[in-house]
C-alpha positions as CSV (number, residue, x, y, z in Angstrom):
1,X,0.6,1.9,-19.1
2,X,-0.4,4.6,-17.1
3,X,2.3,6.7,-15.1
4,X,3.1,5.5,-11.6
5,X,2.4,9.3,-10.1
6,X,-0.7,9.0,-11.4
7,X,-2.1,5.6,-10.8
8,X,-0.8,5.8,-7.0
9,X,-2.3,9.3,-6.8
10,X,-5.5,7.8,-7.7
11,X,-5.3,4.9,-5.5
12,X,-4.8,7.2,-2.7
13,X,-7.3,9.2,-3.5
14,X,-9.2,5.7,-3.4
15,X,-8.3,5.9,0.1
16,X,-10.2,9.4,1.0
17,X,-13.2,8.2,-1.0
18,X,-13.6,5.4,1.5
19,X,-13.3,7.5,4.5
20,X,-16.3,9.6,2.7
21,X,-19.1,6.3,1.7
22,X,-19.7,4.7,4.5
23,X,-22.9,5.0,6.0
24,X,-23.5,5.3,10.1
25,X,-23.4,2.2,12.0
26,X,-26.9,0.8,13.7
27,X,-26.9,-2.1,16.3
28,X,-28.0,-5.4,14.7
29,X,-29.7,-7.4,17.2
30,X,-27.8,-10.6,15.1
31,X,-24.3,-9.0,15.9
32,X,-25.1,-8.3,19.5
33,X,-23.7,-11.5,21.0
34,X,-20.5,-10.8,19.0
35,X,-19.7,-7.2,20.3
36,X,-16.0,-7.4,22.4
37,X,-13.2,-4.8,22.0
38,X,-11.2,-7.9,21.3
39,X,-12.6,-7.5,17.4
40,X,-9.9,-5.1,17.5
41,X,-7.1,-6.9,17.3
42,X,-8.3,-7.9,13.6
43,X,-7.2,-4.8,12.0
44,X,-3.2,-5.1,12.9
45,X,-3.6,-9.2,12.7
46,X,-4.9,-9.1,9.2
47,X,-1.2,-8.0,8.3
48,X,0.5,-10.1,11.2
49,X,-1.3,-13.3,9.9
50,X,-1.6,-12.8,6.1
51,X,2.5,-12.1,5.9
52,X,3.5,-14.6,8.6
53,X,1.5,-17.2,7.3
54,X,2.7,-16.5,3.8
55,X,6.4,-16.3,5.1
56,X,5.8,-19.8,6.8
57,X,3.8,-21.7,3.7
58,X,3.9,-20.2,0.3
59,X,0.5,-21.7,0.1
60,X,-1.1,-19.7,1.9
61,X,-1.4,-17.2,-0.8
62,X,-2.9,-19.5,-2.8
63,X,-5.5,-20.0,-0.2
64,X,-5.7,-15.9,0.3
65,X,-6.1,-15.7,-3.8
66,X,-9.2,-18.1,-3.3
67,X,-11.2,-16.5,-0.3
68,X,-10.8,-12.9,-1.4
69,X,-12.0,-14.5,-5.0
70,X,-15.0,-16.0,-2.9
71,X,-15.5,-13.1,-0.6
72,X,-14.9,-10.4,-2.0
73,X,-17.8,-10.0,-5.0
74,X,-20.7,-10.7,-2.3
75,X,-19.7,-8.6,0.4
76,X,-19.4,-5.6,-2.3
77,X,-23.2,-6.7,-3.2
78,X,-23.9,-6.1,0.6
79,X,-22.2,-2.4,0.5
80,X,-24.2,-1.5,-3.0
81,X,-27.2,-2.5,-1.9
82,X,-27.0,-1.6,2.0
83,X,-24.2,-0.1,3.5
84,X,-23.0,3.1,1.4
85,X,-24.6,6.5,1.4
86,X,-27.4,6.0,-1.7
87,X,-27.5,2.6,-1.3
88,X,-30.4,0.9,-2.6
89,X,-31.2,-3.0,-2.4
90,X,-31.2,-3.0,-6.3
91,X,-27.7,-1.9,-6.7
92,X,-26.3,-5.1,-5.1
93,X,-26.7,-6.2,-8.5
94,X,-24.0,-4.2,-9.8
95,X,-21.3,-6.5,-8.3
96,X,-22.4,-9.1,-10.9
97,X,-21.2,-6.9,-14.3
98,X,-18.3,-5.6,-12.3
99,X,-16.8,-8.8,-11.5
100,X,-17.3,-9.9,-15.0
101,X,-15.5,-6.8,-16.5
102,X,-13.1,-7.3,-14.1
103,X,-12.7,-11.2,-15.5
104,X,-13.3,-10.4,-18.8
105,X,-10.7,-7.5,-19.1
106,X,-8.4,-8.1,-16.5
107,X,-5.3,-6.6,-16.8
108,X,-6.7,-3.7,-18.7
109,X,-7.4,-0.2,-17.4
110,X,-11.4,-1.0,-17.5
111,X,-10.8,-4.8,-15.3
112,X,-8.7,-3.0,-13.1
113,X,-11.1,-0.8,-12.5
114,X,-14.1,-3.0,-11.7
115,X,-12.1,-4.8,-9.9
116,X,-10.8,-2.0,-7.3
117,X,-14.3,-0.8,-6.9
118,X,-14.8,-4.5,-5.9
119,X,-12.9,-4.4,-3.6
120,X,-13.2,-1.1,-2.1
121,X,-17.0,-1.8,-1.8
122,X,-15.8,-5.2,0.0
123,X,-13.7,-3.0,2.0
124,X,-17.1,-1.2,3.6
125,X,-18.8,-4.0,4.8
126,X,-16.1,-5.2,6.5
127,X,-15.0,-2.1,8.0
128,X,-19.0,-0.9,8.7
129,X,-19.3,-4.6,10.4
130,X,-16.2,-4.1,12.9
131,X,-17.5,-1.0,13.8
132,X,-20.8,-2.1,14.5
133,X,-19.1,-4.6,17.2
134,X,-16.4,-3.5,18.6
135,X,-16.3,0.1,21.1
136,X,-14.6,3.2,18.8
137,X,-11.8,4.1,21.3
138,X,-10.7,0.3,20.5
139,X,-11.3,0.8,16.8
140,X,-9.2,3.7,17.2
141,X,-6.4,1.6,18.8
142,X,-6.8,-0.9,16.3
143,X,-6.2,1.5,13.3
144,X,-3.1,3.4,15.0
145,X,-2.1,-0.9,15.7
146,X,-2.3,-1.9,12.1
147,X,-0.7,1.5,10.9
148,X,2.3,0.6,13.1
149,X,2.6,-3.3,12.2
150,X,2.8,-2.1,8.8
151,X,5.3,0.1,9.5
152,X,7.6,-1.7,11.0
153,X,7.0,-4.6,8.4
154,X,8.2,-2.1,5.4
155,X,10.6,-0.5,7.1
156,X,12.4,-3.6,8.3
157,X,11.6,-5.2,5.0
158,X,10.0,-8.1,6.2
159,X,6.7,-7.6,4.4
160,X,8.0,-6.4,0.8
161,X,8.8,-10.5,0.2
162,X,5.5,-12.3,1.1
163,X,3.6,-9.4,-0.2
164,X,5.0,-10.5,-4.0
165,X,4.5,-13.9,-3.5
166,X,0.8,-12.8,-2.7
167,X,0.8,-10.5,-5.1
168,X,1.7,-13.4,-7.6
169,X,-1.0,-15.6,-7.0
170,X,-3.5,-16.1,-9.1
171,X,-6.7,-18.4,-9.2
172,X,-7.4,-20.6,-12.2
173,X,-9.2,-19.9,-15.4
174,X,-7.6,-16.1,-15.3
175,X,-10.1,-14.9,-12.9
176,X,-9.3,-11.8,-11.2
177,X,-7.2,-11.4,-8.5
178,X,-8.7,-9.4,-5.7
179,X,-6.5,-10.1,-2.8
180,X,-4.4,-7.1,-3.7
181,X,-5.2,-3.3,-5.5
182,X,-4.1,-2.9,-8.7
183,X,-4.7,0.1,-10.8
184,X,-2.4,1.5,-14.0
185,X,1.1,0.9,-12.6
186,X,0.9,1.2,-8.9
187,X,-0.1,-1.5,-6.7
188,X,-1.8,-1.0,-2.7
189,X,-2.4,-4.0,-0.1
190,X,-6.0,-5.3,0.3
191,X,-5.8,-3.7,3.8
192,X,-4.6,-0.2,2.7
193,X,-8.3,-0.1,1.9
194,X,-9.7,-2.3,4.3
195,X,-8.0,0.4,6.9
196,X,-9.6,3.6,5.7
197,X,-13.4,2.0,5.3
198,X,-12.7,1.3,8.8
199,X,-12.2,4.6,9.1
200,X,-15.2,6.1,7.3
201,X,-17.4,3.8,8.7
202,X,-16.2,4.9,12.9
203,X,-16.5,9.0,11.5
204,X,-20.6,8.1,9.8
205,X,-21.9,9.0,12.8
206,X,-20.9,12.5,12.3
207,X,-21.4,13.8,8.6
208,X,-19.2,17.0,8.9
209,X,-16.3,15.1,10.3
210,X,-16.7,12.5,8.0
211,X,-16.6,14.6,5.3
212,X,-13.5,16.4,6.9
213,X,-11.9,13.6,7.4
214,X,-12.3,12.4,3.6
215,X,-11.1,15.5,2.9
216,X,-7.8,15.0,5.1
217,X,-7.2,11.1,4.3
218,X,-7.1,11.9,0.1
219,X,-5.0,15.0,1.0
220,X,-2.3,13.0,3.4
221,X,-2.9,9.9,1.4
222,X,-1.2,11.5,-1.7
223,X,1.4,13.6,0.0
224,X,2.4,10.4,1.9
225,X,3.5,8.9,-1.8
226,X,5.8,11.5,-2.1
227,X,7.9,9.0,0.3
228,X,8.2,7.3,-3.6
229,X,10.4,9.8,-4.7
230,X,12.9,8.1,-1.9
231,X,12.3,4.3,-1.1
232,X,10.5,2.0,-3.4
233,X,7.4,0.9,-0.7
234,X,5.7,2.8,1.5
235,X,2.9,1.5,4.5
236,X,0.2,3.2,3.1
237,X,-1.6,2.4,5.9
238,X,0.3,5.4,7.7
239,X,-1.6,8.4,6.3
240,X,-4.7,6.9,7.0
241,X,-3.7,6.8,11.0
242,X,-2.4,10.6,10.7
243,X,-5.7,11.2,9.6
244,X,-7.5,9.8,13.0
245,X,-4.4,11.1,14.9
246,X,-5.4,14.6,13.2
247,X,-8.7,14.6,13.6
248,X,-8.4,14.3,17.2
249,X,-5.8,16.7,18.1
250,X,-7.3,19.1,16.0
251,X,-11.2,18.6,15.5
252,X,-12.0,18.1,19.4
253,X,-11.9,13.9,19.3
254,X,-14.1,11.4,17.7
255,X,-16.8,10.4,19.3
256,X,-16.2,7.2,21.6
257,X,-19.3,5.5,20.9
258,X,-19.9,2.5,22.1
259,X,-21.6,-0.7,20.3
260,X,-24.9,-0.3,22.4
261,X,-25.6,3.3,21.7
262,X,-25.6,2.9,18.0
263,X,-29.2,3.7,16.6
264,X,-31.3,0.3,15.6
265,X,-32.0,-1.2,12.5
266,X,-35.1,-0.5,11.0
């Protein structure tokens, strides 16, 4: 077993990577009907929901187990193949031998692997796709939203006790779990990841500040888990926000785009 300084420094570096792979956002004509600021509100209610439903009905983590199983693997395709920089249609193939290593070996270092790269990928389509529908200054809202539901969740430990029985569940036949991050001994949420894609997909449109803020979000992603050294969880969705918050206080504002303006799809 890995040390926990190390396989929580990686997972936050995990973090600043996603900031960094997203590519820019283009308006899908599909989408266009579903474009409202209201998309928002899924970023701080994909915590809200997932630990109040859990705290209501154990079996709800079952049922979170099964979607992310069902979910996850294909929307990773979608990111190889489409959505991160050097994408190429072929590479959605990759998501095939990763989610078998990640079956086959789970539990070692190599599964865990395969299986946080699932999910990260996972992680850019679904951040890329909110940003594609709903106006950035909201996206931004959302982020700093989610960063402060989670907050209040760990520090009020209310979250630390639904989180385990999610982190718990498993699906049959020993397939891996992908509703949570796992890697050597540390473990992240699901949506510590799903919160900086979101991230790197709303800075794409701007290459330098995306790579500035990839730059910042690994930095204050692992300074944040110095917070280890005092209390036993941390909302690593926190640093992620200070990287926005940063970012506009110090590199003039990101851009407020809005849906419409976004370049077309080829």
């Amino acid at each position: 077993m890995l040390p926990f300084w190390l396989s929580i420094g990686v997972l936050s570096l995990v973090q600043g990577v996603l900031v960094a792979v997203p590519r820019a956002p283009v308006e899908i004509p599909l989408l266009g009907r579903l474009q409202g600021r209201w998309w928002a509100l899924v970023l701080p209610l994909s915590i809200v929901v997932a630990i109040g439903g859990i705290a209501l009905d154990s079996a709800s983590a079952t049922f979170l187990t099964w979607l992310a199983l069902v979910a996850v693997p294909p929307l990773a395709a979608v990111a190889l193949g489409w959505l991160v920089h050097g994408a190429r249609p072929w590479l959605a193939l990759a998501a095939i031998p990763l989610f078998a290593v990640a079956w086959a070996a789970r539990g070692e270092l190599g599964g865990q692997s395969c299986a946080l790269a699932l999910s990260a990928l996972a992680c850019v389509s679904l951040g890329w796709l909110l940003v594609c529908v709903v106006p950035a200054r909201w996206v931004k809202l959302g982020i700093y939203a989610m960063a402060a539901v989670d907050a209040y969740l760990v520090f009020t430990e209310l979250l630390q006790e639904p989180n385990s029985v999610l982190n718990a569940a498993a699906p049959a036949a020993n397939l891996p779990k992908l509703q949570l991050v796992s890697w050597g001994g540390a473990l992240m949420g699901f949506g510590d990841l799903f919160i900086a894609a979101v991230l790197g997909a709303l800075l794409a449109r701007d290459p330098r500040l995306q790579a500035r803020g990839a730059i910042l979000a690994g930095t204050l992603c692992c300074a944040w888990d110095l917070l280890f050294f005092a209390i036993k969880t941390t909302p690593a969705t926190v640093p992620v926000a200070l990287t926005l918050l940063t970012l506009e206080l110090w590199a003039g504002g990101v851009p407020a785009r809005r849906p419409k303006d976004l370049p077309k799809a080829a």
